[in-house]
Backbone bond lengths (Angstrom), bond angles and torsions (degrees), N, CA, C in turn:
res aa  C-N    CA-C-N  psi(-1)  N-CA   C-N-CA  omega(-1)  CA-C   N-CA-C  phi
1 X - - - 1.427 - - 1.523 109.06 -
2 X 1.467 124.80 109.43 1.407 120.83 155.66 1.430 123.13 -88.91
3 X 1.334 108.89 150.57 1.651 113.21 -172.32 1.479 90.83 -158.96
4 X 1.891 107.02 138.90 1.297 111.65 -169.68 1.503 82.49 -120.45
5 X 1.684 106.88 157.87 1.248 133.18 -166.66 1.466 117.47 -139.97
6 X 1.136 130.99 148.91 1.891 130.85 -169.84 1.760 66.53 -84.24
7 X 1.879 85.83 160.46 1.413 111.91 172.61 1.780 106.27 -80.71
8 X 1.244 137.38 17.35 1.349 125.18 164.57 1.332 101.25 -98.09
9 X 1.463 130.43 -1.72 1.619 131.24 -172.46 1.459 119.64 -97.18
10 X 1.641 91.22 -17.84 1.562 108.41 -170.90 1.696 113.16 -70.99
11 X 1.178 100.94 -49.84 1.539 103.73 167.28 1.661 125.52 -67.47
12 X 1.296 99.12 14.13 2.003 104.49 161.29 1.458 100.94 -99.38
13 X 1.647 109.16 -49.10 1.373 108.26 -145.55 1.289 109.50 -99.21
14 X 1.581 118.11 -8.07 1.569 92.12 -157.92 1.754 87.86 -157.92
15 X 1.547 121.52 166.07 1.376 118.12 160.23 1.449 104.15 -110.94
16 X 1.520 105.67 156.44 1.219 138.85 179.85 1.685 97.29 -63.07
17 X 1.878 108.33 126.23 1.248 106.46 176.83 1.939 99.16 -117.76
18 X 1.213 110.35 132.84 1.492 120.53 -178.51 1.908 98.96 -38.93
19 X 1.553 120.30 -48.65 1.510 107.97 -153.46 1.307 105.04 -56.38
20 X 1.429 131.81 -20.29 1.191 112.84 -175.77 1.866 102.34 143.99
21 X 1.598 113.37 -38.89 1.442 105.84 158.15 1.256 118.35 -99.44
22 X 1.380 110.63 -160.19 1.595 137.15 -161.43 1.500 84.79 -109.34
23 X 1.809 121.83 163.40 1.428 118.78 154.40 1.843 93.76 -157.43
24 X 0.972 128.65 176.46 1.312 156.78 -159.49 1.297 114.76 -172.32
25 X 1.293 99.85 117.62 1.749 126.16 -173.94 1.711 101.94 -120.41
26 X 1.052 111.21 88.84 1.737 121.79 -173.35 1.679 94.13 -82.46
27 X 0.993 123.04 129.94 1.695 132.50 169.31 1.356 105.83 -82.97
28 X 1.648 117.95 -36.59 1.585 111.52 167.40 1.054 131.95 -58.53
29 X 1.768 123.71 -20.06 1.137 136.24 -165.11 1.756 103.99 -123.33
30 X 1.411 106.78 143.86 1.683 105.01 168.46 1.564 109.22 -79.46
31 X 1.134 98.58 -29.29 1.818 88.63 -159.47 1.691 93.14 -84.53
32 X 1.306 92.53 144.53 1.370 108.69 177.18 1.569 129.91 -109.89
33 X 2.092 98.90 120.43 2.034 92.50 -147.01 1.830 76.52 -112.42
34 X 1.571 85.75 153.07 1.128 111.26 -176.94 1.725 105.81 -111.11
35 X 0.960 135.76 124.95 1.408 146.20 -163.09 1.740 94.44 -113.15
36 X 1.745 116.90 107.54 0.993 114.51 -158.93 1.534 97.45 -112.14
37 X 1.354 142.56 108.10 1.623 136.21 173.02 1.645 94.79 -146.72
38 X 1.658 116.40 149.00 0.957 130.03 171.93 1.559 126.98 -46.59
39 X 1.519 107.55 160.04 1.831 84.05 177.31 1.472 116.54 -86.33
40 X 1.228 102.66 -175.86 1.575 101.56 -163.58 1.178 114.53 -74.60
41 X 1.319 130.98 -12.32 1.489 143.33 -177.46 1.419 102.05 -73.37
42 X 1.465 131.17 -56.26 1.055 150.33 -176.73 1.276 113.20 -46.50
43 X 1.859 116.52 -50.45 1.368 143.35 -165.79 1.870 93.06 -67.28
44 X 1.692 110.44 -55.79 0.996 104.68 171.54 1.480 148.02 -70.34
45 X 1.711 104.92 -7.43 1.387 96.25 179.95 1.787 112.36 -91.68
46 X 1.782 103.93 -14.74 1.141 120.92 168.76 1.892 120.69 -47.01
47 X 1.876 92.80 -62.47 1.226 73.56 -176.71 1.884 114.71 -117.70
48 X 1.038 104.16 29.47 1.583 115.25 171.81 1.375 119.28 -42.30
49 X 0.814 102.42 115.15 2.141 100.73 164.54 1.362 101.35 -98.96
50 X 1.193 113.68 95.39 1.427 111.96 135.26 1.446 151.69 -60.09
51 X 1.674 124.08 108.44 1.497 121.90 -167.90 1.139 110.31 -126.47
52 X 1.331 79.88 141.18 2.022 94.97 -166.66 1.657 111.05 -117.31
53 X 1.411 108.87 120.23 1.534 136.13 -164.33 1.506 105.41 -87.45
54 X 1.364 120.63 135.22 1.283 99.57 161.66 1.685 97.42 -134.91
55 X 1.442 106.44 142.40 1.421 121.82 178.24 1.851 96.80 -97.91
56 X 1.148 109.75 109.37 1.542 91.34 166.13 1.466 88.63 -121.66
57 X 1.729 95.58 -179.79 1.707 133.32 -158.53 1.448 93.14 -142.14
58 X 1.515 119.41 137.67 1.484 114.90 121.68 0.918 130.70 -124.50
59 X 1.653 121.55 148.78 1.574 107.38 -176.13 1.615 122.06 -94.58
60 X 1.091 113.39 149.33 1.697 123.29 -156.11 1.999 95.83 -81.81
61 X 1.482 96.67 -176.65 1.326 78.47 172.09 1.435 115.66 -105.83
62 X 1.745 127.56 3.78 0.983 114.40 154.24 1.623 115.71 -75.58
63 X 1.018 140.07 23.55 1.415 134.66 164.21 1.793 101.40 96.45
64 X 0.911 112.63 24.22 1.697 106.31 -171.94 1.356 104.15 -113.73
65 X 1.183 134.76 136.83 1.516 135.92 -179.95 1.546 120.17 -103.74
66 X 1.367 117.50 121.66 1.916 119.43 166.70 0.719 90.44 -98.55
67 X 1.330 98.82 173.57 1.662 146.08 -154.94 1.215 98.15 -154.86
68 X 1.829 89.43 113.25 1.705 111.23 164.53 1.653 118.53 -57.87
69 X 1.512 123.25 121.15 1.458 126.55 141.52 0.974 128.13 -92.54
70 X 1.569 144.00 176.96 1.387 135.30 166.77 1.726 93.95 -165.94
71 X 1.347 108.73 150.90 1.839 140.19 145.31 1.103 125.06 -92.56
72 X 1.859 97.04 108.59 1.555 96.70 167.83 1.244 129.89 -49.97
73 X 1.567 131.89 -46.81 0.996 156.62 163.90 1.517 131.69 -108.87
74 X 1.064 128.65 156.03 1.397 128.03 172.96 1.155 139.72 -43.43
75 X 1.858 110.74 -42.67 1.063 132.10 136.97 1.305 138.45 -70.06
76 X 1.481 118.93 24.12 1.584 107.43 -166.30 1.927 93.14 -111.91
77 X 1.303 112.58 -177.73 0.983 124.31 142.41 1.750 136.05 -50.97
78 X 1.392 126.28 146.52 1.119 103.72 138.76 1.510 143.19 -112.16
79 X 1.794 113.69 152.43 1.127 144.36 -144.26 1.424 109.93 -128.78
80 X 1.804 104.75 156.53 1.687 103.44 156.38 1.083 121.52 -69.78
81 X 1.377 122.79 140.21 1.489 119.20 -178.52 1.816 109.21 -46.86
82 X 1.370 129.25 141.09 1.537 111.19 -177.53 1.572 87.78 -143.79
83 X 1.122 132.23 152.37 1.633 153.60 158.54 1.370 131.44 -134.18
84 X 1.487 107.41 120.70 1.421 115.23 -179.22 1.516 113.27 -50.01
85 X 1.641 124.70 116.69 1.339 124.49 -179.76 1.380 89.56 -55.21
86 X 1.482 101.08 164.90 2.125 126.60 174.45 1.771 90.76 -106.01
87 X 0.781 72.90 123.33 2.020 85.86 152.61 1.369 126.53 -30.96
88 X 1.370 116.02 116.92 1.553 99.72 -163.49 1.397 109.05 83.34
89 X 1.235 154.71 -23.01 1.129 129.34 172.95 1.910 109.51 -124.17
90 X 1.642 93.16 158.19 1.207 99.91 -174.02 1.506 138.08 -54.58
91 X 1.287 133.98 164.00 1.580 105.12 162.12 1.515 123.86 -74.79
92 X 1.104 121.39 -26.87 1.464 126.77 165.38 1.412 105.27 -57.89
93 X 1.252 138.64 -70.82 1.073 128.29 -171.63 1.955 113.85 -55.48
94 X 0.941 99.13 -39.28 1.742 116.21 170.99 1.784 105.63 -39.64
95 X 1.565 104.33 -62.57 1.450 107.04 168.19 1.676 131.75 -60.17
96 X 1.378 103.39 -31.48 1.985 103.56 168.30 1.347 111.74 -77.06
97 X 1.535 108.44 -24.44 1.841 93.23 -177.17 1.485 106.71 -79.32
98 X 1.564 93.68 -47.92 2.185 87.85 170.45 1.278 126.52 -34.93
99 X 1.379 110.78 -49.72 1.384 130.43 -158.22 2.206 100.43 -76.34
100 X 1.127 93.96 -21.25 1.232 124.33 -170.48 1.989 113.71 -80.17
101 X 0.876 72.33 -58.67 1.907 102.66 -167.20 1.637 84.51 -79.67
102 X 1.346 109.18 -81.83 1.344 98.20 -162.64 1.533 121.38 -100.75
103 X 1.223 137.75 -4.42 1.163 145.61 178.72 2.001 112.35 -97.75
104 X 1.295 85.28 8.15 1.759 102.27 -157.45 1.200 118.63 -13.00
105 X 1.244 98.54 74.73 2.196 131.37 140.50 1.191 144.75 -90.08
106 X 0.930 150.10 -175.54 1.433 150.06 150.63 1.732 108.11 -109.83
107 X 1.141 103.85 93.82 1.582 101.02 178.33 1.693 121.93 -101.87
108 X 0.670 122.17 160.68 1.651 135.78 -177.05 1.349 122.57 -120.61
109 X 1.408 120.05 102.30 1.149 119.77 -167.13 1.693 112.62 -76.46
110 X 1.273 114.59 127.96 1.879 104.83 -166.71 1.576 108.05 -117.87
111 X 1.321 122.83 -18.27 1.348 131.69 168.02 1.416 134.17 178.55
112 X 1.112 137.78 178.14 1.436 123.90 -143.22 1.826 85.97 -108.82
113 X 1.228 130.86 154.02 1.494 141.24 173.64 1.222 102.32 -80.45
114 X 1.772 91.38 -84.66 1.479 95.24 -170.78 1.578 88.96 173.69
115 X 1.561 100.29 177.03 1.758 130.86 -163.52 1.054 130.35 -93.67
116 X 1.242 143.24 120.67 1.405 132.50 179.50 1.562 112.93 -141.12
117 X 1.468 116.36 108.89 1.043 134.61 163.15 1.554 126.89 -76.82
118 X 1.542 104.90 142.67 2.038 106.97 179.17 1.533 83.16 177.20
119 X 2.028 90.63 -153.54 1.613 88.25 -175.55 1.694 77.47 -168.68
120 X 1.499 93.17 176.20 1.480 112.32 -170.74 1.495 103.14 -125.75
121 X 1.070 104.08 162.14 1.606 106.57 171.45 1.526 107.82 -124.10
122 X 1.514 109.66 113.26 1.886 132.28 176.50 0.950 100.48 -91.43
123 X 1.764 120.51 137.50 1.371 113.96 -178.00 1.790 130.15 13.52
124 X 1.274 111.12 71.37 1.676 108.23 -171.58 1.252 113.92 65.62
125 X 1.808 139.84 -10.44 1.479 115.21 -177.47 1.432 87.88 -116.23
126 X 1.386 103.32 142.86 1.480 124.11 146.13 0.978 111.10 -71.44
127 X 1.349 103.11 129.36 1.518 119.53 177.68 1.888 101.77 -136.34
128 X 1.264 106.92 123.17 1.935 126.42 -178.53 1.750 97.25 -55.57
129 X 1.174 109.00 134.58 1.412 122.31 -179.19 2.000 86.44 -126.80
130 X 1.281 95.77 164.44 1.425 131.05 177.13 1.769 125.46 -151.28
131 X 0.915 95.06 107.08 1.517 121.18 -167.49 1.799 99.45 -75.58
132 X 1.146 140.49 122.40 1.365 124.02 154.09 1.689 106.46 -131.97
133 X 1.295 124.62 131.79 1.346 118.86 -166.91 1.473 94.78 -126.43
134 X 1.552 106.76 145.74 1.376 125.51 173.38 1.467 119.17 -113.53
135 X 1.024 90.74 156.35 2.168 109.40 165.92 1.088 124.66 -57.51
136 X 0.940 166.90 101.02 1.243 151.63 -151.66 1.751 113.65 -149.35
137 X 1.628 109.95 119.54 1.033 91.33 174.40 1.782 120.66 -131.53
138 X 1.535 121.24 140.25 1.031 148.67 -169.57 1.501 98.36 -40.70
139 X 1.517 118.58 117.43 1.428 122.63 171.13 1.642 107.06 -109.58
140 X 1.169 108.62 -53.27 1.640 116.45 175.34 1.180 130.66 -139.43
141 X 1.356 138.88 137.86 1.267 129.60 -149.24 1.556 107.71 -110.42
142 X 1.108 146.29 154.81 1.652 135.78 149.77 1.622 109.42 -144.34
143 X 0.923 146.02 179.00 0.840 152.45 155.41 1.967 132.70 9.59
144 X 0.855 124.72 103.28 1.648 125.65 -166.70 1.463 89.56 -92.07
145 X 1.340 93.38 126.45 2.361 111.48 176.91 1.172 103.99 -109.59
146 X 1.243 118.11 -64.16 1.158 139.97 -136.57 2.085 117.76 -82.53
147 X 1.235 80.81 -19.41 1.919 80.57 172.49 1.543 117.15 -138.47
148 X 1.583 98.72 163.50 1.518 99.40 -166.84 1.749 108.95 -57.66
149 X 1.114 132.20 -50.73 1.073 156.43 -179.75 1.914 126.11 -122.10
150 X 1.290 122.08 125.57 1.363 126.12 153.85 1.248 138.17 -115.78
151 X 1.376 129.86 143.67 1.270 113.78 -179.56 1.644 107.57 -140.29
152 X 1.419 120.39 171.16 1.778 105.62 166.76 1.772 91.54 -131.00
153 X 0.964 92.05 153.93 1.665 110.77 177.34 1.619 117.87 -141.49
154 X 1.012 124.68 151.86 1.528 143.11 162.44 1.486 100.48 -51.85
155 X 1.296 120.34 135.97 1.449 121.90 -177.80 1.264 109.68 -54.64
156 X 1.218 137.00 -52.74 1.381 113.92 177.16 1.008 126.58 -51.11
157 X 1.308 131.69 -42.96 1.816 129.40 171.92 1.206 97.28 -53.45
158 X 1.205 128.87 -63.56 1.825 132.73 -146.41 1.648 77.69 -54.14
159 X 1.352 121.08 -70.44 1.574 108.19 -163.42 1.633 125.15 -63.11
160 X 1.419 96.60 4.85 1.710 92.15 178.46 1.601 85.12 -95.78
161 X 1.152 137.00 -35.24 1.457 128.34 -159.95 1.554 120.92 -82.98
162 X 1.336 100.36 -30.82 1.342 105.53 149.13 1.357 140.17 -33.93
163 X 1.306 145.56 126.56 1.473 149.80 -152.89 1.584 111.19 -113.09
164 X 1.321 109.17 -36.81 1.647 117.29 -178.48 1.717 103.71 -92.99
165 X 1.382 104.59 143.14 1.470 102.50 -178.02 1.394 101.57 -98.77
166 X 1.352 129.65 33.91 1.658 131.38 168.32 1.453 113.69 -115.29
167 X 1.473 93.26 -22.68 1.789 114.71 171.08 1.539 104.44 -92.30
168 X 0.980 122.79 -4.46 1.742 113.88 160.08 1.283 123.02 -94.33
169 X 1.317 101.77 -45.65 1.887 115.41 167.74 1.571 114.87 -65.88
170 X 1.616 133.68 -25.44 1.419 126.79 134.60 1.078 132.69 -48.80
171 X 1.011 119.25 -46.58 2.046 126.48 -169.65 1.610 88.29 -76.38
172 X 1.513 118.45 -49.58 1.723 96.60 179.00 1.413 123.69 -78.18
173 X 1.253 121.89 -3.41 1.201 129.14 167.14 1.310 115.20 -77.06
174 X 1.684 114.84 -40.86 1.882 112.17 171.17 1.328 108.35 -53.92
175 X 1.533 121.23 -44.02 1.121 115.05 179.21 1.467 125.75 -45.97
176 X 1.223 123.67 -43.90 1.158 126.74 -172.77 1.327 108.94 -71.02
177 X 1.643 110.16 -45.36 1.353 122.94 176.55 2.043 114.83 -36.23
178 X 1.387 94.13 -54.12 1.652 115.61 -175.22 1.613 107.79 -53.02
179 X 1.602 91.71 -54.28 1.761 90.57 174.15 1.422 135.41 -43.54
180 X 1.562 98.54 -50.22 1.462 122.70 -172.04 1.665 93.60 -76.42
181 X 1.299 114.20 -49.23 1.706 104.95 167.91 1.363 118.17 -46.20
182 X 1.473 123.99 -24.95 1.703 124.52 -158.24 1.684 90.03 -97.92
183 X 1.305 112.93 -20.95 1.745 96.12 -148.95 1.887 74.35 -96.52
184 X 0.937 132.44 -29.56 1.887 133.67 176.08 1.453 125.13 -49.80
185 X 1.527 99.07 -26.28 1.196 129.98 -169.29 1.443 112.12 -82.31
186 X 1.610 103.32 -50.42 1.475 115.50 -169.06 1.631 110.72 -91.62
187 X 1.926 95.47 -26.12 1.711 71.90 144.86 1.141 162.62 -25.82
188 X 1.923 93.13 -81.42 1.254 117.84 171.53 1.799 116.38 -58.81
189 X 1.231 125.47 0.42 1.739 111.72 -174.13 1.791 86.03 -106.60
């Protein structure tokens, strides 16, 4: 007898077998059911959204660095710029074409922030999203398309203006990141 089950059912009925399915060995029962669904790795690369953040900076010419914000909308908050990776392409690359396309810059990706896992709900299914945000810094500027509003600020504003408290604890984390990048830098010359 096969019978397929959502993965919140699996952990009543059955243990996790390495080959690749689920199985259930009931001691109450003789017949022996095999609970057949993919593994969870699989489940996830299927339906993963991957989104790719970019924190950029530019530096002024007195030596002081902003930090890009932007509004999707009129009504929204503001946020780090973020874009759903395309299939086939990277999240780094995901962040220069955004930054590109719609933020219209030339940005430079210089190191990774950091991670943020959750999920959304599409028409009734949750589906696991993955957040990865980068460093990014401002080489050339042209034209902004792509959002309702932009602005750059001194890290402290950017993090008071910020709305999500995972997007404040990133932007102060690039910061630190940038430093420790600047003082690596001045090492090496």
């Amino acid at each position: 007898m096969e019978v397929r089950f959502l993965p919140g059912a699996l952990r009543r009925v059955g243990r996790a077998v390495q080959s690749g399915g689920f199985e259930n060995r009931s001691p109450v029962r003789e017949a022996q059911v095999r609970i057949l669904y993919p593994p969870l790795k699989t489940i996830m690369k299927e339906n993963l959204v991957l989104v790719s953040g970019a924190v950029v900076f530019r530096r002024l010419k007195n030596g002081k660095e902003q930090w890009l914000i932007a509004k999707q909308s009129e009504d929204s908050d503001w946020e780090i710029p973020k874009v759903i990776v395309r299939k086939g392409e990277s999240s780094v690359r995901a962040a220069i074409r955004y930054m590109a396309e719609t933020g219209g810059m030339n940005a430079r990706v210089l190191e990774e922030v950091g991670r943020v896992g959750g999920s959304a709900v599409v028409n009734g299914k949750v589906i696991p999203r993955r957040h990865i945000y980068y460093l990014m810094m401002q080489r050339s500027a042209g034209e902004v398309l792509g959002f309702e509003e932009t602005t750059w600020f001194d890290l402290k504003r950017a993090q008071k203006k910020l709305s999500l408290k995972k997007e404040k604890e990133l932007i102060r984390e690039a910061g630190k990141i940038l430093k420790e990048w600047q003082k690596k830098r001045l090492r090496k010359s």
